[in-house]
N, C-alpha and C positions, 0 to 999 in steps of 0.2 A: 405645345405642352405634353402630348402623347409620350413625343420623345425624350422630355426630360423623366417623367416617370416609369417608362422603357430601364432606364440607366439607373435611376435610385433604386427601383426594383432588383434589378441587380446584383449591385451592390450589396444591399441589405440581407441577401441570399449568401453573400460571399462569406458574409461578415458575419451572419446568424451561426453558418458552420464553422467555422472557425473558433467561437465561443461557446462549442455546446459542450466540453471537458473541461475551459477555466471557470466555468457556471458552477462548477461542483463545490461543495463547502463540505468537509467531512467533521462527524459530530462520535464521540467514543464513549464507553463507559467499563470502565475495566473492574472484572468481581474478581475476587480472590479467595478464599475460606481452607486453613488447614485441618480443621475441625471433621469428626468423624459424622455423619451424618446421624441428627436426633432421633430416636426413636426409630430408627430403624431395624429392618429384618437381619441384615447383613453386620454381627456384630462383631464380626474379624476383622472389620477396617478400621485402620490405626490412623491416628490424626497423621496428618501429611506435613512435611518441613519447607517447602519451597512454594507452594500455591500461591503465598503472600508476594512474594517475591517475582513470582510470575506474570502477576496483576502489575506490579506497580512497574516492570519494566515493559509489559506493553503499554501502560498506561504513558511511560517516560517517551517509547516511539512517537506515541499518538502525539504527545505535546510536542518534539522536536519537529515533527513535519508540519505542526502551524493548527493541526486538529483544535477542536475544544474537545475537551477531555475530563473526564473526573474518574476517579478509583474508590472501589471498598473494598477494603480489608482491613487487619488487624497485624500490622507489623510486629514482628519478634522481638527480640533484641539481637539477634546479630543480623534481621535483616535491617532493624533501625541503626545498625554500625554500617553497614552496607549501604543503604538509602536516608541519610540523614535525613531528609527535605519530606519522609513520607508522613510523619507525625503532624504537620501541615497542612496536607491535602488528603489524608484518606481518612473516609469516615467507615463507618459499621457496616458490613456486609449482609444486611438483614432486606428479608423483601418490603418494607415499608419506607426503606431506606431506597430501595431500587427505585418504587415508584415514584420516591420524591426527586430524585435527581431526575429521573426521566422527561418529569415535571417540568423540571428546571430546564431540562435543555430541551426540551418542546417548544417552549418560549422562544428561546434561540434559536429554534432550526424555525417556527412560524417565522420571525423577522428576519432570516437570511430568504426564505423564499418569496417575502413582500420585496424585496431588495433585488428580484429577480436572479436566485441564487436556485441550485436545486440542493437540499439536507440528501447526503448519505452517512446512514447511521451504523457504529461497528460498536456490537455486544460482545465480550471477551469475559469466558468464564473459568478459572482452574481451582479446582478442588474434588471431593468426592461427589461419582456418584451413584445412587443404589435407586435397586429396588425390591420393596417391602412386601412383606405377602399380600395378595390381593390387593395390590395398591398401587398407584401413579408411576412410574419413574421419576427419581427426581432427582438435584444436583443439592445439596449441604449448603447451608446456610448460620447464622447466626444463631437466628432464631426459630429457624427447623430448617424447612425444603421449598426449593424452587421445583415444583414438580411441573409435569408437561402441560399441564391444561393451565394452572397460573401462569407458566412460563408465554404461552399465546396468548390468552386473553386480557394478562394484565402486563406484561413487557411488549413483546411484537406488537401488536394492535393497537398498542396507546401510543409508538412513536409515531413522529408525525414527520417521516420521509418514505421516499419513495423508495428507494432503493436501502435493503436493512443485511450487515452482515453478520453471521453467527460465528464466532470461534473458540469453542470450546476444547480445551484439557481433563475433562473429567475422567477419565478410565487408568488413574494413575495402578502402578502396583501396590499390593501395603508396605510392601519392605523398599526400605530405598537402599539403592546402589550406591555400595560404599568401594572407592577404589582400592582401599587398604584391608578391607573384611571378606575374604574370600569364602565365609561360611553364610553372606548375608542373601537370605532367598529371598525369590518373585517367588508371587501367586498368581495366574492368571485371575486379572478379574473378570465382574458378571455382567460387565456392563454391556453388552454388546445387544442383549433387548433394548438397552434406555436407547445406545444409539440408531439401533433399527430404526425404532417405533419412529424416535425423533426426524430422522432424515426420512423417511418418508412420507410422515404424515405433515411436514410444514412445508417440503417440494411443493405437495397436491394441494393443502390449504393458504400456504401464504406463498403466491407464483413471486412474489417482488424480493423473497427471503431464502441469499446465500448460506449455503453452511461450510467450516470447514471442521471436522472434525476429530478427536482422535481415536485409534485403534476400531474399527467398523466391524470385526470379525472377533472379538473377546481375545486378541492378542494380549500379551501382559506389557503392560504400560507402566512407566515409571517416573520418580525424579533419581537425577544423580547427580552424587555432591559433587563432581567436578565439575559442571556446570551451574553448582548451586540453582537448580531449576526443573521444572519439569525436560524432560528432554522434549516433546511433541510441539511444546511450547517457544522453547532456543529455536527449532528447528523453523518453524513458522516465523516468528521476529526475522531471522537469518533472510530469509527469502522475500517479506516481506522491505526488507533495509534496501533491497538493489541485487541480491543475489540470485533469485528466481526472474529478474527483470529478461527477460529473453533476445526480447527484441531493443531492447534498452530507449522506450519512448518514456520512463518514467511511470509508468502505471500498471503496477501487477496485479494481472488478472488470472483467474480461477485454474485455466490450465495452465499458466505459469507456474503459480503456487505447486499447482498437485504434482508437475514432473519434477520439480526442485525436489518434493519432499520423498517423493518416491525414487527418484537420485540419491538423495541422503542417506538411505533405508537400504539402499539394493544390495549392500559387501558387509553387512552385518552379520557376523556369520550366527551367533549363537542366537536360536530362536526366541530367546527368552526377551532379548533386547532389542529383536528388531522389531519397529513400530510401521502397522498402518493407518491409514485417514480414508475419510469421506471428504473428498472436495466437488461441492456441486455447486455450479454459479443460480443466480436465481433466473425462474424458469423467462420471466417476462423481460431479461436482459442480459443475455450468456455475456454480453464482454463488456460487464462489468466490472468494475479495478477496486481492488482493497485497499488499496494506498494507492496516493498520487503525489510523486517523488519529483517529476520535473519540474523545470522552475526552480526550484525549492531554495530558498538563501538561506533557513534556519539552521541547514542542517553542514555537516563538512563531508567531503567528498573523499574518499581513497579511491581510484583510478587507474586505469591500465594495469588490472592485476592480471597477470598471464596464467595460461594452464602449467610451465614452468615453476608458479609458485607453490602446486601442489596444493596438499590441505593447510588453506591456513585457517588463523579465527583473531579475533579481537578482543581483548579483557580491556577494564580498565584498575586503576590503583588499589581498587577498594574487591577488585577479582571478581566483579562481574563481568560475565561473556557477553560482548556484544554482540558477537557474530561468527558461522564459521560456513566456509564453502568451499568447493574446488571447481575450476575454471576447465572447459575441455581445451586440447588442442586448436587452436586457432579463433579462440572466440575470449574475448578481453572482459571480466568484470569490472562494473565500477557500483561501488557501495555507499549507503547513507551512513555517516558515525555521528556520536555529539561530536559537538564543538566544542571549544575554549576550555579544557580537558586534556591531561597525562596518558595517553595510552600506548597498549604495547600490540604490537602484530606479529604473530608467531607465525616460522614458515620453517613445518619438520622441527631440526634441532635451531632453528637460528631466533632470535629475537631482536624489535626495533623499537624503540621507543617512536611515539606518533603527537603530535601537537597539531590542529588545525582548529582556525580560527573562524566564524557561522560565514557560509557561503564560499570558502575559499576548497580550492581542489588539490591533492598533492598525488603526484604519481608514485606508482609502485616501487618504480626502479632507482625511486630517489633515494628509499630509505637504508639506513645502516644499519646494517644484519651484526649481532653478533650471537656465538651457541651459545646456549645455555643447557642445561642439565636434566638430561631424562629423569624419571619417576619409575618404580617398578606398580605396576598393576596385577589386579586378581584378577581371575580371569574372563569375570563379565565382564568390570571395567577395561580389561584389555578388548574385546573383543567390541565394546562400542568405541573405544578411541581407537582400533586399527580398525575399522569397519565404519563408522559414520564418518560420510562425506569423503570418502574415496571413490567411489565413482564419481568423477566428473561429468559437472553439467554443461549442457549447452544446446544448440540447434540439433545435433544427432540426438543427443539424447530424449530433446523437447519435440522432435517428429516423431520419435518411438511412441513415446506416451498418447501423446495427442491420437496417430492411428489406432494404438492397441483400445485408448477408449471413449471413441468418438467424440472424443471432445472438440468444440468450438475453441479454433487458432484464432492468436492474436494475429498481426497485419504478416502477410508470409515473408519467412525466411528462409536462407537455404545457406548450408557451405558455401555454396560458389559463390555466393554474394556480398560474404564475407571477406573483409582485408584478411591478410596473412598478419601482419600486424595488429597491437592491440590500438582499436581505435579510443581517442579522448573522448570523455563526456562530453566536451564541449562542444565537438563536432555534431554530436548526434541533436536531430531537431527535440527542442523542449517546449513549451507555453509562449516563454519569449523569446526563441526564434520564428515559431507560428504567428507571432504578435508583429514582430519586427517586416514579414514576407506578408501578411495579410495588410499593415498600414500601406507599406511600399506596392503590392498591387491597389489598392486603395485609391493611392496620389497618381498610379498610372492611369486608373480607369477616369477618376477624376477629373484629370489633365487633357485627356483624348476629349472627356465630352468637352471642357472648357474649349479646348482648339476649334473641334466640329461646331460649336455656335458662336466662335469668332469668325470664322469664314463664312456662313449663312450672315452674321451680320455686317464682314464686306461686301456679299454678294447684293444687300438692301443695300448699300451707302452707294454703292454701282448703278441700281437701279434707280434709288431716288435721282443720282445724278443724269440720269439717260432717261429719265421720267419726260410724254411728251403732255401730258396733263395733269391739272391739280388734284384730283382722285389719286391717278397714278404715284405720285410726288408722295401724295399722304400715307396709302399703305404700303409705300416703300420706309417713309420713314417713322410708322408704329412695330413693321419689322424691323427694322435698324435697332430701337432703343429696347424690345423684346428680348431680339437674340443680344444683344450685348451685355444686360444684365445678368441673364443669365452663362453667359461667359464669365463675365466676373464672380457669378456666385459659385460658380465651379473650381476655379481656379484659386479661389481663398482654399476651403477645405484639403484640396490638393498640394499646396503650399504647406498648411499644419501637418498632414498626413507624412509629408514626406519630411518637416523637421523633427519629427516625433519619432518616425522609425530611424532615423539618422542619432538621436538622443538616446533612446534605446539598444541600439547596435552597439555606440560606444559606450557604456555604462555596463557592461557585463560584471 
């Protein structure tokens, strides 16, 4: 019997690791508020046009990757032309509002972790935020301010997961960037206390709570109507969908994110427009993932985009940007898009129209390019469309970042390990190729021990037979019918193990 608990031990070791990233269950809540902040010190900030729209398109990520999900804000009318479906699902942006939903998915993230599930929780907020004389930092709200100490003791502290991530848009400009208004100004805003304070006092009190943030330094931050969106906001989604994915296991994590977006930012020439972030993983688990993209059937796949394709990006009908990124020389992206949806993929002057249906992949090189017509720009808008996302990312770029700031690498990469070619999504291991390699060593390990207590129980049927006494005779044959059971019992599960990973391999 030693031996047989020797081999389940094992196993269970094999098979624990294997499942400690499909354990994950991600839970979201996306705020949004264009509104100027109430009662505030700061009264030169003008209500904002894209905040709503911000919210409800990370809100739309979160639901396509399989998230539970809910949003607040207050749609416009041309973002309710824009997002038909949000008059639906979004409610009031108010923090009583926050708390309730939190509520609610407290309930759900307690019954995924009875389920033996782990809750990771993603808080997403874009709109203004100020602060007042002698008062809190805080972020705009409906019905006034999420200020920093409400912000932890009644949102952070009342989710009930273990790993919680922060992403905030709040240090917009007041003016927004209009491509056609060449007199329209930036104001640096002031927010760069709110984000001090914030990034370092929830480092040191909440160790389990990532932050990604925008602008760390009182850069001027913005939206802009070519992106109808905050830009810091586009930029993050973008990275998040599969374009920050580095090492392309399907799960971008924290120095993923931050070299993508510091890639995006780097050729921006005019200072007014280029954007920084704070990206810190939480203290108590640097390689932590903000999204977990492998596996994924909900979502459709664009693939083998080469550095060749330069800057491209993605809209869809209704002229929301899905996405934009540039690929380095020799390193292939592959991206999350919706599905069952009209879209177009812009690459320089060429345009493709893009149709793919949930879980299906389509390559780069399939699609038919044809030109379409430049736009003249003013000269910020010029200088953020010739400037973001022209540096190309990739493993050069993502070794720079990572040394320059000690950041914790996802599993290592390097050039030389790289094909010269763009390799498929499909090749690279996902959840259910880990799933398919974990059953299949499984039915191996299985299988061995079932063999090793068939032979111990010919080795009894031998001695029962060569037995020269009734003793002898007998514990030869309580070993015989011992080890043979348990050969049987082996060899069943080894049998399922190995029709299961065989089911799974072809069902892709």
């Amino acid at each position: 019997m030693k031996r047989a608990h020797l081999v389940l031990t094992l196993l269970l070791g094999v098979l624990t690791a294997s499942r400690a990233w499909a354990d994950e269950r991600y839970f979201a809540l996306a705020v949004g508020y264009n509104g100027s902040p109430a009662g505030r010190g700061d009264v030169s900030s003008s209500p904002l046009r894209y905040a709503d729209d911000d919210a409800l398109s990370f809100y739309e990520l979160e639901q396509e990757v399989g998230a539970d999900a809910a949003v607040l804000t207050i749609p416009d009318a041309d973002t309710r032309r824009r997002y038909p479906w949000a008059v639906d699902v979004a409610r009031p942006p108010t923090v009583n509002e926050i708390e309730r939903t939190i509520g609610e998915l407290n309930k759900r993230m307690d019954a995924a972790a009875k389920a033996g599930h782990v809750p990771v929780f993603i808080f997403f907020y874009s709109g203004h935020g100020s602060r007042p004389q002698n008062g809190e930092p805080a972020f705009a709200l409906l019905d006034g301010a999420l200020s920093d100490s409400v912000l932890h003791d009644r949102v952070i502290r009342q989710v009930h997961a273990g790993i919680i991530h922060l992403v905030v848009d709040a240090c917009h400009a007041d003016a927004v960037v209009r491509p056609r208004d060449a007199e329209a100004a930036t104001a640096d805003v002031t927010q760069a206390e709110l984000v001090r304070q914030l990034s370092a006092e929830t480092t040191t009190r909440e160790p389990n709570v990532g932050l990604v943030l925008a602008s760390g330094e009182g850069n001027a931050s913005h939206e802009w109507d070519l992106y109808q969106a905050g830009v810091f906001t586009h930029e993050v989604i973008s990275g998040l969908r599969g374009a920050a994915d580095i090492n392309q296991d399907g799960r971008v994590e924290y120095s993923e994110l931050g070299a993508f977006l510091q890639a995006a930012n780097r050729e921006v020439v005019d200072a007014r427009a280029r954007l920084r972030s704070v990206v810190r993983p939480p203290l108590s688990q640097a390689r932590a993932a903000l999204i977990a993209l492998d596996g994924n059937t909900s979502t459709g796949w664009l693939s083998h985009i080469p550095a060749s394709a330069g800057q491209f990006f993605v809209e869809d009908q209704q002229g929301n940007r899905i996405l934009d990124a540039h690929a380095e020389p020799g390193f292939a992206m592959s991206v999350a898009i919706p599905p069952g949806r009209l879209l177009f993929v812009h690459d320089g002057e060429r345009e493709a129209e893009l149709f793919i249906a949930r879980g299906a992949h389509r390559r780069f090189d399939t699609l038919d390019f044809h030109k379409r017509p430049l736009l003249a720009r003013d000269a910020m808008g010029d200088s953020l469309e010739k400037g973001l996302f022209l540096r190309p990312f990739g493993p050069g770029y993502y070794s720079g970042y990572v040394d320059s700031h000690d950041a914790v690498s996802v599993v290592a990469v390097s050039q030389t390990e790289l094909p010269a070619q763009p390799i498929p999504r499909e090749s690279v291991g996902t959840k259910r190729d880990a799933l398919v390699w974990s059953l299949r060593g499984t039915s191996v390990a299985l299988l061995g021990s079932s063999l090793a207590f068939a032979a111990l129980a010919w080795n009894a049927r031998s001695d029962f037979q060569a037995s020269s006494t009734q003793v002898m005779a007998a514990q030869a044959n309580d070993r015989f019918g011992h080890d043979s059971t348990l050969a049987v019992a082996f060899l069943v599960p080894a049998v399922a193990s190995a029709v299961a990973s065989y089911l799974l391999a072809s069902h892709r």
